[in-house]
N, C-alpha and C positions, 0 to 999 in steps of 0.2 A: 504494500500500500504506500502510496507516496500521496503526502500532505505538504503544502502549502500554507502559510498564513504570514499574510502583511499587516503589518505593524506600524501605527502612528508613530514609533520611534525613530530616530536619526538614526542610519546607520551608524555604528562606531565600531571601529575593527578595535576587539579587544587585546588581541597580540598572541591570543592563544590559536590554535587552530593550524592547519596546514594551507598555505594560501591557496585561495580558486581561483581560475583566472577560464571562465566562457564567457557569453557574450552577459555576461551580470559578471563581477566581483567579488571576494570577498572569503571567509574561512571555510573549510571543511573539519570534520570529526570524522575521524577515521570508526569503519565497522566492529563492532562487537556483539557478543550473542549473548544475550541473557533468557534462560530458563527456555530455548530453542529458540528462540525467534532472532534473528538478524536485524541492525540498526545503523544507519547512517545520517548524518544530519549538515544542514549547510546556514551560514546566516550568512547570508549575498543583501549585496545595497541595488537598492529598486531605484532607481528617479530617486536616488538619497533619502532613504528609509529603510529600512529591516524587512526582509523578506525572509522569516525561517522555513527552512525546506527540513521536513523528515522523510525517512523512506523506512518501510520493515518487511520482513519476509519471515517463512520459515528457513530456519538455519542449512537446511540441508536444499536451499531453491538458490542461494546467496551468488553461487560462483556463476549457476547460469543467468540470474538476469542481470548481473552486476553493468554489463556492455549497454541493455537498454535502458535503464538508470542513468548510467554517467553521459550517455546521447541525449537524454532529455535536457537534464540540469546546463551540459553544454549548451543546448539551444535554449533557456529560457532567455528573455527579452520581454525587457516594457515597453508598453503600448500606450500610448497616449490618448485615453478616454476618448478627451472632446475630441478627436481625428478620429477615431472610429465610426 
């Protein structure tokens, strides 16, 4: 399952994290498994604001869809409402 949620907050890169760099910015947390489920997580700057991204899986699904995971997050991009 991959989750989304934008946040009124200003981006701030807390220093922690692995840098991202797709068409967004910003940290990655690298994957870990707790009690079988697999988790990865990103907080990228939107139009300079907090976009946290999660992802989870069962533990044993992790290595295959790892590829269409990291295609997505690479292509997420803001879109500018009023132009839509």
């Amino acid at each position: 399952m991959l989750q989304c949620f934008m946040s009124g907050e200003v981006y701030a890169d807390m220093g922690v994290g692995e840098v991202f760099r797709g068409k967004l910015t910003g940290k990655y947390f690298a994957g870990q498994v707790h009690g079988g489920t697999f988790r990865r997580s990103w907080s990228l700057s939107c139009s300079g604001r907090k976009l946290s991204v999660r992802y989870s899986c069962a533990a044993q699904n992790a290595e295959f869809e790892q590829a269409q995971v990291d295609e997505i997050l690479q292509n997420l991009e803001a879109i500018d409402a009023a132009a839509a």
